[in-house]
C-alpha positions as CSV (number, residue, x, y, z in Angstrom):
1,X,68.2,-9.7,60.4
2,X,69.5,-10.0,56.9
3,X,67.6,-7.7,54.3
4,X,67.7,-8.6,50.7
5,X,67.9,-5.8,48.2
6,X,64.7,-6.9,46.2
7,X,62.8,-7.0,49.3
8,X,63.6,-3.4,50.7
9,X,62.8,-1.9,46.7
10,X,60.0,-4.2,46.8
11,X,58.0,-3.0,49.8
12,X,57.8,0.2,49.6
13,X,56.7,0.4,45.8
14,X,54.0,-1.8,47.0
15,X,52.9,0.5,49.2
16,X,53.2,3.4,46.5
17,X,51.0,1.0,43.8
18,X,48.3,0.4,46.8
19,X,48.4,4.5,47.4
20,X,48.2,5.2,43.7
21,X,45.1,2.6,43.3
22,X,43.2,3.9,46.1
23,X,43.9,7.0,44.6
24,X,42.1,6.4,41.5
25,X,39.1,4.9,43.3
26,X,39.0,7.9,45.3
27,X,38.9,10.3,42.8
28,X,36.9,8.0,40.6
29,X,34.1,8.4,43.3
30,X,34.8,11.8,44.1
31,X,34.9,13.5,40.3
32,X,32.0,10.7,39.3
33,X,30.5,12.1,36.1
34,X,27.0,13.6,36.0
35,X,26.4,10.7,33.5
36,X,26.7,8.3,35.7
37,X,23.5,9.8,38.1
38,X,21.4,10.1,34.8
39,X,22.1,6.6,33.8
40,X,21.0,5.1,37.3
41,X,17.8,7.5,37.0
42,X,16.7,6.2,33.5
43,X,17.4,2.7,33.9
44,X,15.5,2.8,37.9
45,X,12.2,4.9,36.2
46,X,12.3,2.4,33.2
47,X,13.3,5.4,31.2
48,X,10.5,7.3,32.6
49,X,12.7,10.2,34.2
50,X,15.5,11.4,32.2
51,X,18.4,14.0,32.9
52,X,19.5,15.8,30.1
53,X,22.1,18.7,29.1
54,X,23.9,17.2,32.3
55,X,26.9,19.6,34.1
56,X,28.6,18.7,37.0
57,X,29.1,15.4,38.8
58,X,27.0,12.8,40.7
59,X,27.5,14.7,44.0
60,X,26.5,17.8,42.4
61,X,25.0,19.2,39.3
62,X,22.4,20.2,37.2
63,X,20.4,19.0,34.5
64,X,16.8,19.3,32.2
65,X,14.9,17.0,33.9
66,X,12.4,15.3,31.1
67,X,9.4,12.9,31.9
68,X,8.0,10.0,29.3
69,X,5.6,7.1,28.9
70,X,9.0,4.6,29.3
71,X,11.0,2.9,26.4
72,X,9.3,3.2,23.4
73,X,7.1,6.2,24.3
74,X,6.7,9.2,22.1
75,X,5.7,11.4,24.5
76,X,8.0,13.2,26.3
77,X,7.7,16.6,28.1
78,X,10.7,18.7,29.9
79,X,10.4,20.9,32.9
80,X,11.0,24.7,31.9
81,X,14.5,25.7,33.6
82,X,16.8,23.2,35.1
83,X,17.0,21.2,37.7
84,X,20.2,21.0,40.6
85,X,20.9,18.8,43.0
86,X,23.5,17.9,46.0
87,X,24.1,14.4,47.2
88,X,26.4,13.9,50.6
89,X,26.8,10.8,52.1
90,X,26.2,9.4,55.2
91,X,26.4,6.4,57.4
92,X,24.4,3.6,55.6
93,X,22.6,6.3,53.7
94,X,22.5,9.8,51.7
95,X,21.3,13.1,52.3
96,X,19.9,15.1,49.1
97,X,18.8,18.5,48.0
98,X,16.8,18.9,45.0
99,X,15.9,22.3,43.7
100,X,14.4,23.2,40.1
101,X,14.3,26.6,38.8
102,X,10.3,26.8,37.8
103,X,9.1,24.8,41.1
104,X,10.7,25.0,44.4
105,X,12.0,28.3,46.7
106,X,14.1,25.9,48.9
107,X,15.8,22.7,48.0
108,X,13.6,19.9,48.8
109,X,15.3,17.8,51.5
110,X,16.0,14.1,51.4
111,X,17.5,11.5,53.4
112,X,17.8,7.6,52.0
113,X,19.1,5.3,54.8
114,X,19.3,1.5,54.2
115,X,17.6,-0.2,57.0
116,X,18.4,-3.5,56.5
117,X,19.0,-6.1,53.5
118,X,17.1,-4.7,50.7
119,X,15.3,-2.6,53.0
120,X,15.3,1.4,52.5
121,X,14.1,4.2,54.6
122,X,13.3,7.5,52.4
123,X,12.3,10.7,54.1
124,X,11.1,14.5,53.0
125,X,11.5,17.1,55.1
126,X,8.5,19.2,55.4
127,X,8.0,21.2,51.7
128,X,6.2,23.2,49.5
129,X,6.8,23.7,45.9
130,X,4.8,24.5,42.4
131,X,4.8,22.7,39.4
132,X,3.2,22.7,35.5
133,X,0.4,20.5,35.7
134,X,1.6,20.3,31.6
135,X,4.2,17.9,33.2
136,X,2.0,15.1,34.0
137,X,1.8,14.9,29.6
138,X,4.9,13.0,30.1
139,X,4.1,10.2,32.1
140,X,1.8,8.5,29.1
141,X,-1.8,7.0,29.2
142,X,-3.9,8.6,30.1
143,X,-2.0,12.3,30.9
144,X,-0.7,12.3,27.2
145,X,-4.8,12.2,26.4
146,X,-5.8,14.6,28.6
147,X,-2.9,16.9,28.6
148,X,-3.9,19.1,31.5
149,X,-2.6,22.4,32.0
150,X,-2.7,24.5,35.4
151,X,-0.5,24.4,38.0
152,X,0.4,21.9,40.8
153,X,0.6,23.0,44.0
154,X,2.4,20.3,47.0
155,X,2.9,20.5,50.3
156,X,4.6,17.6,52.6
157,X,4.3,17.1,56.2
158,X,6.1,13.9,58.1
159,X,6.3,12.5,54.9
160,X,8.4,8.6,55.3
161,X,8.3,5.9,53.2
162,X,9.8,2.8,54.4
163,X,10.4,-0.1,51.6
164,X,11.3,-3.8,52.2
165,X,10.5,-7.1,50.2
166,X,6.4,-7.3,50.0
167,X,6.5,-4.1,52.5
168,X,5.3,-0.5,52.0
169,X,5.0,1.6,54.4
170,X,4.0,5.4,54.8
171,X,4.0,7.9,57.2
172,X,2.9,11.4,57.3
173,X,0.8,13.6,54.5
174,X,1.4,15.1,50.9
175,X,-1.2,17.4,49.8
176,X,-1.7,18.5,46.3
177,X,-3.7,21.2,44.6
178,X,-4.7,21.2,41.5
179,X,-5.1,24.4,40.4
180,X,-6.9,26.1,37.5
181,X,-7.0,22.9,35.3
182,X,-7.9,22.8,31.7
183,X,-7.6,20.4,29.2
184,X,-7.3,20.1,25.1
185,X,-10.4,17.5,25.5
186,X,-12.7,20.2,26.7
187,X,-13.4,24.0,25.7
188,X,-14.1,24.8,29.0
189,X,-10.9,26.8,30.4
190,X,-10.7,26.5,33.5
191,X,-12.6,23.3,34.2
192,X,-12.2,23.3,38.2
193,X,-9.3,23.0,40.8
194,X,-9.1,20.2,43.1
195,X,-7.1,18.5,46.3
196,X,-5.1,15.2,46.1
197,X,-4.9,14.4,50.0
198,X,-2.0,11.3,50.1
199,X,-2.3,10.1,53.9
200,X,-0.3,7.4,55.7
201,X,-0.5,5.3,58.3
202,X,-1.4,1.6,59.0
203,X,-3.8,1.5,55.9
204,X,-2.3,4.5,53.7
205,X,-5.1,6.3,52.1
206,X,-5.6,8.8,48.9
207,X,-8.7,11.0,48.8
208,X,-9.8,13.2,45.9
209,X,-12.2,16.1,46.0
210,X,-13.2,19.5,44.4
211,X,-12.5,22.7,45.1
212,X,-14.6,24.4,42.8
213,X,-15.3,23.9,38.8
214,X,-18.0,22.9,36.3
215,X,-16.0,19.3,36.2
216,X,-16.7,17.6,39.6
217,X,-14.1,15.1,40.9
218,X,-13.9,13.2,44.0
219,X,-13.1,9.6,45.4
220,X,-11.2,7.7,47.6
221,X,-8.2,4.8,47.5
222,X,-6.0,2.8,49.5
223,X,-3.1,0.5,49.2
224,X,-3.3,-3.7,49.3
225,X,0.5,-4.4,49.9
226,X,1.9,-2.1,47.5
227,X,-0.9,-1.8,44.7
228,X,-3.0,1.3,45.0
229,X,-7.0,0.5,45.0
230,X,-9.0,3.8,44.4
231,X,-12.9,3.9,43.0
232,X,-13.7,7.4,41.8
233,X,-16.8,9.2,40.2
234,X,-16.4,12.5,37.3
235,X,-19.2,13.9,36.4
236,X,-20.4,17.7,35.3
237,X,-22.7,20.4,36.2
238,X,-26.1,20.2,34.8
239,X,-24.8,23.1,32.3
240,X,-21.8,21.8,31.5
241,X,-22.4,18.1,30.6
242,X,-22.1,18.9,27.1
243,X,-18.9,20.0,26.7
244,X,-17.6,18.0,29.0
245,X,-18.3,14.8,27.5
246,X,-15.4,14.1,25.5
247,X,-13.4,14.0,29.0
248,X,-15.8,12.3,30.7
249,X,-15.4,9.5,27.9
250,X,-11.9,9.3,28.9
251,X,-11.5,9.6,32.5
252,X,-13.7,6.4,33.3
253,X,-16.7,3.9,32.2
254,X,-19.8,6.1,31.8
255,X,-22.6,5.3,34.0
256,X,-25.0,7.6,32.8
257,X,-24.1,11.2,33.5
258,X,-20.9,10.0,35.5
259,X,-17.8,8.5,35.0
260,X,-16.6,5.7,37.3
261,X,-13.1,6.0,37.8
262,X,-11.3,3.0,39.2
263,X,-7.5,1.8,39.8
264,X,-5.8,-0.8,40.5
265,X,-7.8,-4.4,41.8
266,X,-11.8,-4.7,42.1
């Protein structure tokens, strides 16, 4: 068989332009800026969660992790020390390790598997970690009113969330602590600690209560589909009322000595 000169150059430069393009893409991927994470993070949160002072790459870095109210918001609030994470994946999905200097002894563990089309499967290994209650300033109304301080206390057990079009579903319990919680609305310091019980199952439920405190919390919410429904009642003790009123105001529609607290659909 008869070779022509332009064909036996030709094949295998093609071969060394295919090598040298999937070359690129591979390194691309590989060496993926840290820049490229924070982008996907602000424009997913709405420009709630931002990553700044970035090093490393997608796969792993570190970063300041700031919270605000989304695009537009003036406050904005940033988590003392940085935060690092790892990102390897797997089949259909990724495994992640999340650690922040202030907050967490271990790496919190996450897998992400896709489950089907546009369905996701997101688990956290069991966990506990601390955080600045200060932090929740960042999210907006009604945090940037309040602006708590104390400390945050979670702990995760089972914990799965399962999302698909018009689907939520969660499995497993996060419990949170509220520790020590004061706020710039109140003179009282500390006004109380309290529990943040996050339960799933076929009708996840949320359930607030009080440890201890002259600011007594409690209620209860579940989800419809994926909207959270809670009713809740704030009120003080019978020594406390009066400099407690300007937060009581705030957290719900007064009814009295209470506050009614409610969420989402009536």
């Amino acid at each position: 068989m008869h070779i022509s000169r332009a064909d036996s150059v030709g094949v295998p430069w093609g071969w060394a332009l295919a090598g040298a393009l999937l070359g690129l893409v591979w390194a691309g991927t590989v060496f993926a800026p840290a820049r490229w994470l924070a982008a996907s993070v602000r424009q997913a949160t709405s420009q709630r969660v931002q990553l700044n002072q970035l090093q490393g790459s997608v796969w792993q870095g570190s970063a300041q992790l700031v919270l605000s109210g989304g695009e537009g918001s003036s406050d904005a609030i940033a988590l003392p020390g940085r935060v690092y994470w790892r990102i390897q994946p797997r089949w259909l999905g990724l495994e992640i390790a999340l650690g922040a200097d202030c907050c967490t002894q271990e790496p919190l563990r996450i897998e992400a598997l896709a489950t089907g089309w546009q369905a996701l499967q997101v688990t956290l290994h069991d966990a506990h970690s601390q955080w600045p209650a200060s932090l929740l300033t960042g999210l907006g109304t009604p945090w940037n009113t309040v602006r708590a301080q104390g400390k945050l206390v979670a702990s995760s057990q089972g914990l799965n969330v399962q999302w698909s079009p018009g689907q939520f579903v969660l499995a497993g319990q996060l419990l949170v602590d509220a520790l020590q919680v004061s706020s710039r609305l109140s003179t009282l310091s500390p006004m109380g600690s309290y529990r943040i019980v996050l339960q799933g199952g076929t009708a996840p439920s949320l359930q607030l209560s009080t440890l201890e405190g002259s600011l007594q919390l409690s209620g209860n919410g579940y989800w419809l589909g994926q909207r959270l429904r809670f009713r809740g009642v704030a009120s003080a003790v019978p020594d406390r009322v009066e400099a407690l009123t300007n937060l009581l105001n705030i957290l719900g529609r007064r009814d009295g000595a209470r506050s009614i607290i409610t969420i989402g659909p009536p």
